[in-house]
Gaussian input, Z-matrix of N, CA and C with variables (Angstrom, degrees):
# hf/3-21g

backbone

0 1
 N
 C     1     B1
 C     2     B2     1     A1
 N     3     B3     2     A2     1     D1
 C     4     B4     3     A3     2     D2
 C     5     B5     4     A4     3     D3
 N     6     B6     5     A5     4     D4
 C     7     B7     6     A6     5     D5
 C     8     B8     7     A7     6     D6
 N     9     B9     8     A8     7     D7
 C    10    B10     9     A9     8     D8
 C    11    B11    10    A10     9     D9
 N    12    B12    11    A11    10    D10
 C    13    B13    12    A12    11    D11
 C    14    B14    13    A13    12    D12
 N    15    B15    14    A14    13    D13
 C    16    B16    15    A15    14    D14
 C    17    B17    16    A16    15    D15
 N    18    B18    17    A17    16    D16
 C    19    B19    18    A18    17    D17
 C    20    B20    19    A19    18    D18
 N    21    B21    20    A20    19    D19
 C    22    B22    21    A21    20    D20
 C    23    B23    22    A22    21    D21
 N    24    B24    23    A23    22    D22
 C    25    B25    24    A24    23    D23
 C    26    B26    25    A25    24    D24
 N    27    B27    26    A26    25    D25
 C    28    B28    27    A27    26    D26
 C    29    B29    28    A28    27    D27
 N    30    B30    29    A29    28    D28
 C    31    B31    30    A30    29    D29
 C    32    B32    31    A31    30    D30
 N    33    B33    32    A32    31    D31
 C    34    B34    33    A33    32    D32
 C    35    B35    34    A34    33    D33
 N    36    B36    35    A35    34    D34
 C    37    B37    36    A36    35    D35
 C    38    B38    37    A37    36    D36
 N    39    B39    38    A38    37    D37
 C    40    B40    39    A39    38    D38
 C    41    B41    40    A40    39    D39
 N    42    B42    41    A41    40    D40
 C    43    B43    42    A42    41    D41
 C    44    B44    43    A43    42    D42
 N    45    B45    44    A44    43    D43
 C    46    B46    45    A45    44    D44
 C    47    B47    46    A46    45    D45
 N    48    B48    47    A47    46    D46
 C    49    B49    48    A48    47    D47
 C    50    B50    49    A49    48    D48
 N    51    B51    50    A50    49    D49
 C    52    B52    51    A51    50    D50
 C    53    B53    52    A52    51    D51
 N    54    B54    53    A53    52    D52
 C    55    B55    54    A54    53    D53
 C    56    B56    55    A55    54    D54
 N    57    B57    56    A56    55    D55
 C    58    B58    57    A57    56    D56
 C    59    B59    58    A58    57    D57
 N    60    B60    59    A59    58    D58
 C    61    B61    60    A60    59    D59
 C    62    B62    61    A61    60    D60
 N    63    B63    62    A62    61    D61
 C    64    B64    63    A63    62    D62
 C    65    B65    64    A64    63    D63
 N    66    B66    65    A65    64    D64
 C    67    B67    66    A66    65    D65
 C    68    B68    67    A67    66    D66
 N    69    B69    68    A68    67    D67
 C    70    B70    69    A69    68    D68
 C    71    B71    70    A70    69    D69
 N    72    B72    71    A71    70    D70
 C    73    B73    72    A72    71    D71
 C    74    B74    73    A73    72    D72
 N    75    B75    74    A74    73    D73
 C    76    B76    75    A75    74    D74
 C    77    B77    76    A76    75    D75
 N    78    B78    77    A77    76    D76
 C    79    B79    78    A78    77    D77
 C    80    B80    79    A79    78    D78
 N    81    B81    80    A80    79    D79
 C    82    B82    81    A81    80    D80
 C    83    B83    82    A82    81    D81
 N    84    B84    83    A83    82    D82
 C    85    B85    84    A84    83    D83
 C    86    B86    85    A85    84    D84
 N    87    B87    86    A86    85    D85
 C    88    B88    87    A87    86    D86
 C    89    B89    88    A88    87    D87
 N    90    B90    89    A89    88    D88
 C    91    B91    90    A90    89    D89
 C    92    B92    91    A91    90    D90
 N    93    B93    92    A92    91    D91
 C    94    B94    93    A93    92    D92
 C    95    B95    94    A94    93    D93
 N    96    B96    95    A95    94    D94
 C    97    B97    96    A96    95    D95
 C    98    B98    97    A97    96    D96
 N    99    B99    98    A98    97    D97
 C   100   B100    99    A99    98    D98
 C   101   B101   100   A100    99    D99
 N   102   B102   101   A101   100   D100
 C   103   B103   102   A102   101   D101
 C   104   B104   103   A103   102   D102
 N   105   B105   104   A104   103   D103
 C   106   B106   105   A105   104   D104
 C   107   B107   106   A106   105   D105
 N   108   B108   107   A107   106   D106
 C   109   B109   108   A108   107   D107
 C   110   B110   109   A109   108   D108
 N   111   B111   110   A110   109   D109
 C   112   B112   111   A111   110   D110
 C   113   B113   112   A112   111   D111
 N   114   B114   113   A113   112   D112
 C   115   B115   114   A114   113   D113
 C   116   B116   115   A115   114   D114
 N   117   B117   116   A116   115   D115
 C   118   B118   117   A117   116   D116
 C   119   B119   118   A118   117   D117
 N   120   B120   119   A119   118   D118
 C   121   B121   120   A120   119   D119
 C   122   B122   121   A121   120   D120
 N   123   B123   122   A122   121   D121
 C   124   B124   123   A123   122   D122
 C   125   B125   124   A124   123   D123
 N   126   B126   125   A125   124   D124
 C   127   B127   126   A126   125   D125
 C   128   B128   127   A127   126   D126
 N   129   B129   128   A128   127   D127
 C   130   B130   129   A129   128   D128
 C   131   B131   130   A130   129   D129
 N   132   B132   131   A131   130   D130
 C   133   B133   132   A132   131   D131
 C   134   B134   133   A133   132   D132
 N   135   B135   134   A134   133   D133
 C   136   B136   135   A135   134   D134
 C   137   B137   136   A136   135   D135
 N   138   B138   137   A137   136   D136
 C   139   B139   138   A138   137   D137
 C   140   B140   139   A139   138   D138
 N   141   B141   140   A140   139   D139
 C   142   B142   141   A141   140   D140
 C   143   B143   142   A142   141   D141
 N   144   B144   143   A143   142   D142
 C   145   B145   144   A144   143   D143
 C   146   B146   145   A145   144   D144
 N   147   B147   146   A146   145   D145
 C   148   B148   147   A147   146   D146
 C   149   B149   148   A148   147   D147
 N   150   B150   149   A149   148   D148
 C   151   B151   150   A150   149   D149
 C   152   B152   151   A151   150   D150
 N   153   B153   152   A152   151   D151
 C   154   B154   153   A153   152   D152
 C   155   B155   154   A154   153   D153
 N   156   B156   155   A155   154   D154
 C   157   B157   156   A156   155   D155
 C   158   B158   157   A157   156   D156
 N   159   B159   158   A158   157   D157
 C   160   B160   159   A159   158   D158
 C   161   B161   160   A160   159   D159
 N   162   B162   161   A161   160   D160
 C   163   B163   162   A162   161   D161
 C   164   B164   163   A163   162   D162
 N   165   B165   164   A164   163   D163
 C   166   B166   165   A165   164   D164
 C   167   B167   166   A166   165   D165
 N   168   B168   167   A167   166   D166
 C   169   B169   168   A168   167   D167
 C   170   B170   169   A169   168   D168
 N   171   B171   170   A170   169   D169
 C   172   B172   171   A171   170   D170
 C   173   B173   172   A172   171   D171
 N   174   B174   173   A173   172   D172
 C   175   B175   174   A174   173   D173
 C   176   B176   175   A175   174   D174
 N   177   B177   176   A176   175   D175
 C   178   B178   177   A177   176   D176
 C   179   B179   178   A178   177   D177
 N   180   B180   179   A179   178   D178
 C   181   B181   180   A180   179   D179
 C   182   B182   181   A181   180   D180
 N   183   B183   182   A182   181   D181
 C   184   B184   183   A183   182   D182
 C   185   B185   184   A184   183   D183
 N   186   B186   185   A185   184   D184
 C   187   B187   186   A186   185   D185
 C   188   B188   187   A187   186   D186
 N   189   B189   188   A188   187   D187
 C   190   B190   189   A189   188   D188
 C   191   B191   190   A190   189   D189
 N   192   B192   191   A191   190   D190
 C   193   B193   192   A192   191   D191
 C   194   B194   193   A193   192   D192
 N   195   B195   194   A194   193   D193
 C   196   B196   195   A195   194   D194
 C   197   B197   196   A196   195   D195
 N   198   B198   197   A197   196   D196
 C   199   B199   198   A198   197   D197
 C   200   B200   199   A199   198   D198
 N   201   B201   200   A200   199   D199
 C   202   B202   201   A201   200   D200
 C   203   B203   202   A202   201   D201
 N   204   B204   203   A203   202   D202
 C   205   B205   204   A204   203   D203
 C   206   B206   205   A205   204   D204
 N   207   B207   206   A206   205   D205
 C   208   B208   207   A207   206   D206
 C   209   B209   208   A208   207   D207
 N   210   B210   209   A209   208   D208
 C   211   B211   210   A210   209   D209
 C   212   B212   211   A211   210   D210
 N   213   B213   212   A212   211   D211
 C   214   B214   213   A213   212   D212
 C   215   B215   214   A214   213   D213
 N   216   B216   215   A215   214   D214
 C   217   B217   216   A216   215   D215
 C   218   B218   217   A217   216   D216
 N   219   B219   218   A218   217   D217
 C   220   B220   219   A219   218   D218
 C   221   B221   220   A220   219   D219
 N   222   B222   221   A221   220   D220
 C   223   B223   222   A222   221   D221
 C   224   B224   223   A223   222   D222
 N   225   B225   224   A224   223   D223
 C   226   B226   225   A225   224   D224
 C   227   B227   226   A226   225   D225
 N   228   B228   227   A227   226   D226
 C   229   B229   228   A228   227   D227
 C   230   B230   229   A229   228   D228
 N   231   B231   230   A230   229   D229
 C   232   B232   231   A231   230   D230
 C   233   B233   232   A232   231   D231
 N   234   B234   233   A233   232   D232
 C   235   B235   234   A234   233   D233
 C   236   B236   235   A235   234   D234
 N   237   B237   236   A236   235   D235
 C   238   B238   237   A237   236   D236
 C   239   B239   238   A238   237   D237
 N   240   B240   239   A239   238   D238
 C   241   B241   240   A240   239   D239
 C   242   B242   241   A241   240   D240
 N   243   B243   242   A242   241   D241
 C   244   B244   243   A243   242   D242
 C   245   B245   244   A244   243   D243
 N   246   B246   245   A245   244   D244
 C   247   B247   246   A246   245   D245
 C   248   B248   247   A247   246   D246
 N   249   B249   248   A248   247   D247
 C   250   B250   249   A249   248   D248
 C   251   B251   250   A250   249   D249
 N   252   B252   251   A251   250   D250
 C   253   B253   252   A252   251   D251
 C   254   B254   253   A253   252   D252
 N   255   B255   254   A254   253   D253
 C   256   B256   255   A255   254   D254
 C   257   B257   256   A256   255   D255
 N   258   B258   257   A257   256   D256
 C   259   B259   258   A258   257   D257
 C   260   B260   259   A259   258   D258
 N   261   B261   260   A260   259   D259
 C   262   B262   261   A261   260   D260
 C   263   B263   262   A262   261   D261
 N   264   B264   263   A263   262   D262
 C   265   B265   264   A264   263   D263
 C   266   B266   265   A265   264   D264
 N   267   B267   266   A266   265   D265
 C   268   B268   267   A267   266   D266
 C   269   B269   268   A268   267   D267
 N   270   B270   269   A269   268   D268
 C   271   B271   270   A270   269   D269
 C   272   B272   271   A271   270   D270
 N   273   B273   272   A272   271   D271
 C   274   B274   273   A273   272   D272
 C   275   B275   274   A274   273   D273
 N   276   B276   275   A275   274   D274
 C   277   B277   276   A276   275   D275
 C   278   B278   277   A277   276   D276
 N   279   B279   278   A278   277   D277
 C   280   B280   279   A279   278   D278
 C   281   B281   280   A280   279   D279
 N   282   B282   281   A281   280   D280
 C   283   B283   282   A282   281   D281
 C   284   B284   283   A283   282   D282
 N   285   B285   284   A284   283   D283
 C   286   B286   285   A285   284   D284
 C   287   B287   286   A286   285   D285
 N   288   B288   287   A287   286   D286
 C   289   B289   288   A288   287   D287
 C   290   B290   289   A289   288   D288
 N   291   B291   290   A290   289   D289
 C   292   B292   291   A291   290   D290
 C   293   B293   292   A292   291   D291
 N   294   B294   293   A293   292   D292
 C   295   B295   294   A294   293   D293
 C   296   B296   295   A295   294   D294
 N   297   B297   296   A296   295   D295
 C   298   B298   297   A297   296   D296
 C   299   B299   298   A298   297   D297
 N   300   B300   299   A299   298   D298
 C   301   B301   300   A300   299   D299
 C   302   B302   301   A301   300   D300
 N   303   B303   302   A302   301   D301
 C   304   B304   303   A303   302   D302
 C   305   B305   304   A304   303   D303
 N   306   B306   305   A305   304   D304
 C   307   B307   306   A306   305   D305
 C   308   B308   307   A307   306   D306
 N   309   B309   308   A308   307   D307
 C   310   B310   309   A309   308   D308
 C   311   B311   310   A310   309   D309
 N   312   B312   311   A311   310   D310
 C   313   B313   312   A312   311   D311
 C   314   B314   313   A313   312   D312

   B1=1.4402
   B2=1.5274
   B3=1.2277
   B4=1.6701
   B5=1.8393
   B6=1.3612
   B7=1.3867
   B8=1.6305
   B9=1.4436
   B10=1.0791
   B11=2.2903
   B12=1.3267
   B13=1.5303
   B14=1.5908
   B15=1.3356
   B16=1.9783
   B17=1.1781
   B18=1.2633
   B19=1.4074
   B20=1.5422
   B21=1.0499
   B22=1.5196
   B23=1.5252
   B24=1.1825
   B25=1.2504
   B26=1.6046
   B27=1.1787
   B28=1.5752
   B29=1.3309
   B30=1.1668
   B31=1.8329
   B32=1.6470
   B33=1.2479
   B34=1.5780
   B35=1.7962
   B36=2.1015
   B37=1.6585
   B38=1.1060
   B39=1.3980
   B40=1.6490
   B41=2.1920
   B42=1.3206
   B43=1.2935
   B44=1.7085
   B45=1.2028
   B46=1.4197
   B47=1.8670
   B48=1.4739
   B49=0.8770
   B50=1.8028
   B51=0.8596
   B52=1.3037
   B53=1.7685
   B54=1.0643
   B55=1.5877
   B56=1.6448
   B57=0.9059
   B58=1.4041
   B59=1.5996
   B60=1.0221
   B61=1.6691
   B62=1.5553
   B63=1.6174
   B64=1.4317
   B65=1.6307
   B66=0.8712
   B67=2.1133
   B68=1.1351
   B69=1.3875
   B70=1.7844
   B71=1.6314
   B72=1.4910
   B73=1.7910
   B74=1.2513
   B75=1.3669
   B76=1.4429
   B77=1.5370
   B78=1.4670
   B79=1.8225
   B80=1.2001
   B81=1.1124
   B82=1.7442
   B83=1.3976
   B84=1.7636
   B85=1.3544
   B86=2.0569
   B87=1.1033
   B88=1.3340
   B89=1.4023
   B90=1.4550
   B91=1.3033
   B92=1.2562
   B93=1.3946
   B94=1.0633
   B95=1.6136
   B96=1.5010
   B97=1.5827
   B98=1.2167
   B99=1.1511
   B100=1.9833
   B101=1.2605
   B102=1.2077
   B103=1.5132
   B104=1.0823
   B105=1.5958
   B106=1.2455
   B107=1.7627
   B108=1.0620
   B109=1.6083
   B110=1.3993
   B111=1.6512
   B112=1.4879
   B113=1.4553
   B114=1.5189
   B115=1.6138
   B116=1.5023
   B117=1.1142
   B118=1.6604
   B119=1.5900
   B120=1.1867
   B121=1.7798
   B122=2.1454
   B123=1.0717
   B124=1.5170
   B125=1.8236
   B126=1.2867
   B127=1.4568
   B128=1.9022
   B129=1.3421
   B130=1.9575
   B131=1.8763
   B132=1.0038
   B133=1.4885
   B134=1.6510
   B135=1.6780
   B136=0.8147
   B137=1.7617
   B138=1.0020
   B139=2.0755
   B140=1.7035
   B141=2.0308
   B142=0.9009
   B143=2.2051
   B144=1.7058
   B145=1.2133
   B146=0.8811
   B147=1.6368
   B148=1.2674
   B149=1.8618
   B150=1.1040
   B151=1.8039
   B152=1.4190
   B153=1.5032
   B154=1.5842
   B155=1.5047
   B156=1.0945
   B157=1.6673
   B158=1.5066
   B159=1.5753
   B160=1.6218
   B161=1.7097
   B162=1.9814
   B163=0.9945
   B164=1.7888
   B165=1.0270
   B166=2.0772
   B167=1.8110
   B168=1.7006
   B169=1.4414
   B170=1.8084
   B171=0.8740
   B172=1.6502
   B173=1.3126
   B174=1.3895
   B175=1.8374
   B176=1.0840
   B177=1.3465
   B178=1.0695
   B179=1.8012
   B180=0.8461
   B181=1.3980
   B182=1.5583
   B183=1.2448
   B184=1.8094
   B185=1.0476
   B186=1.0505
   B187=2.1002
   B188=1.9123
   B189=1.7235
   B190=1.4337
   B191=1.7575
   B192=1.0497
   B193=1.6361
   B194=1.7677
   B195=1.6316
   B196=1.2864
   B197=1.2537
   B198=1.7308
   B199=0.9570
   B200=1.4359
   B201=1.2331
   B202=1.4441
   B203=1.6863
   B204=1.8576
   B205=1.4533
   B206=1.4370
   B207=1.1167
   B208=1.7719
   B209=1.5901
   B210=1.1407
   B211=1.7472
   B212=1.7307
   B213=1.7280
   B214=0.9965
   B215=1.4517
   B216=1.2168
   B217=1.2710
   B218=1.8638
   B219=1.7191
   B220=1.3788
   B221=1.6096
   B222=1.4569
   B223=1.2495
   B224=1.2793
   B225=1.2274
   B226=2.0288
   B227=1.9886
   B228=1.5343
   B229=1.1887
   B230=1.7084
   B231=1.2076
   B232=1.4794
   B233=1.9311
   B234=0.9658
   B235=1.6160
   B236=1.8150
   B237=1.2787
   B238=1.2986
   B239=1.2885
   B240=0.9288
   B241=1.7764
   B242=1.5898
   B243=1.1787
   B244=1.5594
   B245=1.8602
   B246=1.6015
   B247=1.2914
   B248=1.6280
   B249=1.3389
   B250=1.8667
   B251=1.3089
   B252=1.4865
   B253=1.0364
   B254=1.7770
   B255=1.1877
   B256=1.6039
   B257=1.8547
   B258=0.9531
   B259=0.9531
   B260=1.7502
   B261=1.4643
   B262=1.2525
   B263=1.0595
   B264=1.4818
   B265=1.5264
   B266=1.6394
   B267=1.1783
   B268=1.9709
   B269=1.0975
   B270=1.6589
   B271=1.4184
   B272=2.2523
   B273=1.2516
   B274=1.6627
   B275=1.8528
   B276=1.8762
   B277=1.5403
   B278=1.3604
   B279=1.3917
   B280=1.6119
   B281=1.7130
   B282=1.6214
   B283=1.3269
   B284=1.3965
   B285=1.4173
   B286=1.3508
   B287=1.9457
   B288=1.1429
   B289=2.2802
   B290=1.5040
   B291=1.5194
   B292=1.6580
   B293=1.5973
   B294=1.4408
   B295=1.2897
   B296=1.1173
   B297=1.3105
   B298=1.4041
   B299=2.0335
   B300=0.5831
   B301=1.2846
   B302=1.4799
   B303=0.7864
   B304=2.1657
   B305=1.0132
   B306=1.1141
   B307=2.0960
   B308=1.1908
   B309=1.8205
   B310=1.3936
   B311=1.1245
   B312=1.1239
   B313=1.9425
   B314=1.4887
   A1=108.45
   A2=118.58
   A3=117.30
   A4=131.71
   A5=98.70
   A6=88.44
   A7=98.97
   A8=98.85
   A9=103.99
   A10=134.09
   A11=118.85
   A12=118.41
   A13=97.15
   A14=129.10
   A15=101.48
   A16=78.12
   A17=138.18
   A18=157.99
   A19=92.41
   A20=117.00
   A21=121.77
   A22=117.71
   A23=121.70
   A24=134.34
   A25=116.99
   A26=127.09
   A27=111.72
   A28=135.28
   A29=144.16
   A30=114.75
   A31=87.18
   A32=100.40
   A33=107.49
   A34=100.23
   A35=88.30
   A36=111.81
   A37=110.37
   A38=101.63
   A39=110.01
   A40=91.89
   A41=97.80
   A42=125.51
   A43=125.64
   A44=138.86
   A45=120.85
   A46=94.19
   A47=122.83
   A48=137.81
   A49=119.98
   A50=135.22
   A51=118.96
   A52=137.17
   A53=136.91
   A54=132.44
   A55=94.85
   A56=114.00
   A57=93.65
   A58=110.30
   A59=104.11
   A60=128.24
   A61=126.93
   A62=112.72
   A63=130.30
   A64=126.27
   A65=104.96
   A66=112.22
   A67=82.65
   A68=104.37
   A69=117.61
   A70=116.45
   A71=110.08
   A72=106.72
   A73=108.10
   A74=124.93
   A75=112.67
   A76=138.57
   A77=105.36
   A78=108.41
   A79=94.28
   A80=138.70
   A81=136.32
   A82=95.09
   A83=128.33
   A84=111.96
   A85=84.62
   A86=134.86
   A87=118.36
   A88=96.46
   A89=143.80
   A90=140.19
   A91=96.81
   A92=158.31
   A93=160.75
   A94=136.90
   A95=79.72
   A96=103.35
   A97=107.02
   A98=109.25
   A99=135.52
   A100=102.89
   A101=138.25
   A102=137.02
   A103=109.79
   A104=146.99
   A105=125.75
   A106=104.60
   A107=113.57
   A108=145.92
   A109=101.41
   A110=119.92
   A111=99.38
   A112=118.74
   A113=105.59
   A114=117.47
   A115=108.81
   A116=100.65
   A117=122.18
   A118=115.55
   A119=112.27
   A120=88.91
   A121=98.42
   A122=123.48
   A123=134.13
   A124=89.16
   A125=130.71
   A126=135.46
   A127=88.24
   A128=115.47
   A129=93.07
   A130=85.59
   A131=89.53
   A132=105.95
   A133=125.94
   A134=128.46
   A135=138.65
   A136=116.08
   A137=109.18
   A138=94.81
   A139=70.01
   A140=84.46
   A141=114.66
   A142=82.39
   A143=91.94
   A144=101.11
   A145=129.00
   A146=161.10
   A147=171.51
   A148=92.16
   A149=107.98
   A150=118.31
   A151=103.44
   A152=97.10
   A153=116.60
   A154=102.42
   A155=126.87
   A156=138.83
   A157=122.25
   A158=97.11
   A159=112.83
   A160=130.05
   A161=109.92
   A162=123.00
   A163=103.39
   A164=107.04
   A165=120.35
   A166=96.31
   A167=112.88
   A168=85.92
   A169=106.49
   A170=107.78
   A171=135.87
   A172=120.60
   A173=122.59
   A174=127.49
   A175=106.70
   A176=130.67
   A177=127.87
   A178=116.60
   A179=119.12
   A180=130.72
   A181=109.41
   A182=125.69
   A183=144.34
   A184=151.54
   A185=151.92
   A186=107.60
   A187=84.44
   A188=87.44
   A189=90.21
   A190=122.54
   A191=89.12
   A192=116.05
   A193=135.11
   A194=107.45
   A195=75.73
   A196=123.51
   A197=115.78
   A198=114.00
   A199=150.26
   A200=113.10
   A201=155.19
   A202=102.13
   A203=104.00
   A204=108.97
   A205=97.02
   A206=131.73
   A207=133.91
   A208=100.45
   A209=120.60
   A210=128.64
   A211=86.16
   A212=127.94
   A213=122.93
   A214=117.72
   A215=129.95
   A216=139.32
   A217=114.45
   A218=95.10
   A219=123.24
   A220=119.49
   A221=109.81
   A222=110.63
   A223=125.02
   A224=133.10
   A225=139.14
   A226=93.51
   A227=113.76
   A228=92.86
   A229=107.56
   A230=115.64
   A231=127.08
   A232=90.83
   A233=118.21
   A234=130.46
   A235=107.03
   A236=103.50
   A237=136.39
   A238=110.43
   A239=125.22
   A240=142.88
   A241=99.06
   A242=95.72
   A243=99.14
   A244=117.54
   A245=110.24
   A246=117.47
   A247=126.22
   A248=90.83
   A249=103.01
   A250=123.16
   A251=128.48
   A252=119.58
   A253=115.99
   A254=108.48
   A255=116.57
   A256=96.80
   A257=144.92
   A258=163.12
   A259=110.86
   A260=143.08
   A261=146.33
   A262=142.75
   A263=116.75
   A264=144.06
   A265=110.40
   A266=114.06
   A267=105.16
   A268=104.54
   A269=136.29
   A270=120.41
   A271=84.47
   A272=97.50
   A273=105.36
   A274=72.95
   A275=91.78
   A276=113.58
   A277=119.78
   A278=124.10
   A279=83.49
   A280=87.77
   A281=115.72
   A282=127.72
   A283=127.95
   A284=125.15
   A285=148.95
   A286=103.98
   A287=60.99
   A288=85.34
   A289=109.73
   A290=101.31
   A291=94.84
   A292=100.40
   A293=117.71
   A294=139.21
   A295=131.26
   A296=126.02
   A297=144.50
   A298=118.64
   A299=124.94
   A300=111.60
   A301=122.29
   A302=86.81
   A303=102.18
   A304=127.18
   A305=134.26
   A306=138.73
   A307=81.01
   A308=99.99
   A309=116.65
   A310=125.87
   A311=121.98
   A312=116.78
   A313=103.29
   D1=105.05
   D2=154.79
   D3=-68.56
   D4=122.58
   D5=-177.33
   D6=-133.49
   D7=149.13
   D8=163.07
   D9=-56.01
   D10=118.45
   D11=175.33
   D12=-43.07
   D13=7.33
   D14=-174.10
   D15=-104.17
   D16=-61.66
   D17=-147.17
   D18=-55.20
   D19=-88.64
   D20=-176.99
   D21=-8.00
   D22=124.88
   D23=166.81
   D24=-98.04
   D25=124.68
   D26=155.24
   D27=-112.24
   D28=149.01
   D29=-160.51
   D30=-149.36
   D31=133.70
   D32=170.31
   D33=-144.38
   D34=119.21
   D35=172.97
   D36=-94.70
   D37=129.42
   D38=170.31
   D39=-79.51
   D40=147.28
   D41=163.55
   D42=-104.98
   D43=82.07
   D44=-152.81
   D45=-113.69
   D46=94.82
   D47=-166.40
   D48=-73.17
   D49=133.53
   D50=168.12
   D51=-62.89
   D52=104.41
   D53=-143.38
   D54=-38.53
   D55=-49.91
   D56=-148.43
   D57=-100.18
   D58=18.76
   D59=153.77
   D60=-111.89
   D61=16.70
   D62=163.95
   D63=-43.70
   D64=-55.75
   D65=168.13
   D66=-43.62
   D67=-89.43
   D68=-140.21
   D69=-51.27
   D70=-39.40
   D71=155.63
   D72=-47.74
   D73=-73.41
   D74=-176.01
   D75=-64.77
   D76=-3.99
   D77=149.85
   D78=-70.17
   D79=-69.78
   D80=-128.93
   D81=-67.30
   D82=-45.29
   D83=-150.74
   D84=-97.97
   D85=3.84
   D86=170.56
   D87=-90.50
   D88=7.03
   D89=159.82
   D90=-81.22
   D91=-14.95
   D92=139.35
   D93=-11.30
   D94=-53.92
   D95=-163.39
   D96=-66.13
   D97=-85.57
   D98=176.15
   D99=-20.85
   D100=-80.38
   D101=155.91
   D102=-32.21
   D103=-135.56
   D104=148.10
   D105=77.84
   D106=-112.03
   D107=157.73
   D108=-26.57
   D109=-35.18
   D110=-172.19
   D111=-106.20
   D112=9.57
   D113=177.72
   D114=-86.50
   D115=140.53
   D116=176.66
   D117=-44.22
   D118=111.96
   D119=-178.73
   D120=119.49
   D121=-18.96
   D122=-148.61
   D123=-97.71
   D124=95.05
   D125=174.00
   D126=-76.02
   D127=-37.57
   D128=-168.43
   D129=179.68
   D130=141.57
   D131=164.32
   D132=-155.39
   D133=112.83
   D134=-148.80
   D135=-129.05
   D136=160.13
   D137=-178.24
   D138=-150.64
   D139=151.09
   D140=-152.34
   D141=-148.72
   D142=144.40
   D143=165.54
   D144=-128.53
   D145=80.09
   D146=40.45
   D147=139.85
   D148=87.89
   D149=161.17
   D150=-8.45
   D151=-87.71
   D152=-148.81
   D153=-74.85
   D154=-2.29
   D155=-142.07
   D156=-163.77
   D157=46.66
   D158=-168.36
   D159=-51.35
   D160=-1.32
   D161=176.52
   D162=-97.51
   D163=-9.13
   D164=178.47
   D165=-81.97
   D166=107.18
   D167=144.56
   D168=-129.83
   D169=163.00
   D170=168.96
   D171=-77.60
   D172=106.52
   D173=144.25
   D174=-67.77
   D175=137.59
   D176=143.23
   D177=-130.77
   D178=116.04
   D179=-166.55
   D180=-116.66
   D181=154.12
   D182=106.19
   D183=25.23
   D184=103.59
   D185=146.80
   D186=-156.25
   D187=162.35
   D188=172.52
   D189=-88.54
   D190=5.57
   D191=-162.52
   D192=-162.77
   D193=153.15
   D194=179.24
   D195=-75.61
   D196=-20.88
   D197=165.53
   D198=-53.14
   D199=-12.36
   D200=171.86
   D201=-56.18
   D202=-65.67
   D203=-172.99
   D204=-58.38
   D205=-51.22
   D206=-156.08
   D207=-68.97
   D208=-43.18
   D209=175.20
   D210=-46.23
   D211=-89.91
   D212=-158.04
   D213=-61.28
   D214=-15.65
   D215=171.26
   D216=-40.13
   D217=-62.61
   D218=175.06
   D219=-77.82
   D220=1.86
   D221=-177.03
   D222=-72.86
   D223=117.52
   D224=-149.66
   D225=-48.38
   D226=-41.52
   D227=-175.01
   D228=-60.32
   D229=-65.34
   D230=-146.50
   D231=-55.35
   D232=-25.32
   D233=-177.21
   D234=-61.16
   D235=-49.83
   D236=179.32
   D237=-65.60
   D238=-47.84
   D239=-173.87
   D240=-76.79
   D241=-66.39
   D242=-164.38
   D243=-64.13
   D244=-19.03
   D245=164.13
   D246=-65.51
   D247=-42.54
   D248=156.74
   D249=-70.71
   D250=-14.08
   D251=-172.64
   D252=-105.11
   D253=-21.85
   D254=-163.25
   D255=-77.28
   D256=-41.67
   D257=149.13
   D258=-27.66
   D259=-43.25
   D260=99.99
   D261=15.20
   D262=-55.92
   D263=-158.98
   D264=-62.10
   D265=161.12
   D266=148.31
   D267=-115.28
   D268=-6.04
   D269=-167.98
   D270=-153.15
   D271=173.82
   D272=-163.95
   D273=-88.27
   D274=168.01
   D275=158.07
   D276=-22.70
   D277=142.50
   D278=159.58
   D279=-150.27
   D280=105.69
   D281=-163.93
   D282=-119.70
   D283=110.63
   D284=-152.95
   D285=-107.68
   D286=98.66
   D287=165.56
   D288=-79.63
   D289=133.42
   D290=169.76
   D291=-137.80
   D292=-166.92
   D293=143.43
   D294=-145.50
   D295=139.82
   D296=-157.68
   D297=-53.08
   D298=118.62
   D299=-176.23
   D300=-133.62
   D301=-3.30
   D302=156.05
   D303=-113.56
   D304=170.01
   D305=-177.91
   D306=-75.83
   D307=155.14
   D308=149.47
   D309=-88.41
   D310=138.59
   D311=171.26
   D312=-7.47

């Protein structure tokens, strides 16, 4: 798939989990992935767990578009996930949009 560097979206969510609801954040958002990865529009999507700070994890995702992010936004899983998950939390979403502005390797 060729896409244009304007087009590209990248978005990385912090996850700030509550300790003693640690597993269960990290099932819910590795239900994420697999799906995720298989929607139209998905350049990479990755979770990440915070070293020093094992209740912190990281999305970091993709898209070919902005339209892309809003498709997965509304997607029944991520809807699904994220209803089980907010409830979990110690602090709300907290999700950073970008665009690319250098070559890639």
């Amino acid at each position: 798939m060729t896409t244009l560097k304007s087009a590209e979206r990248h978005v990385i969510c912090e996850v700030r989990g509550n300790p003693a609801h640690r597993a269960k954040v990290k099932e819910l958002l590795l239900e994420l992935v697999g799906p995720a990865r298989a929607e139209a529009g998905c350049l990479y999507y990755d979770l990440y767990q915070q070293s020093d700070e094992p209740d912190t994890f990281y999305i970091v995702d993709g898209w070919a578009s902005p339209e892309a992010v809003v498709e997965h936004a509304e997607h029944p899983n991520v809807t699904k996930v994220v209803e089980q998950l907010l409830p979990l939390l110690d602090a709300p979403l907290k999700v950073t949009t970008s665009n690319r502005v250098s070559d890639p390797d």
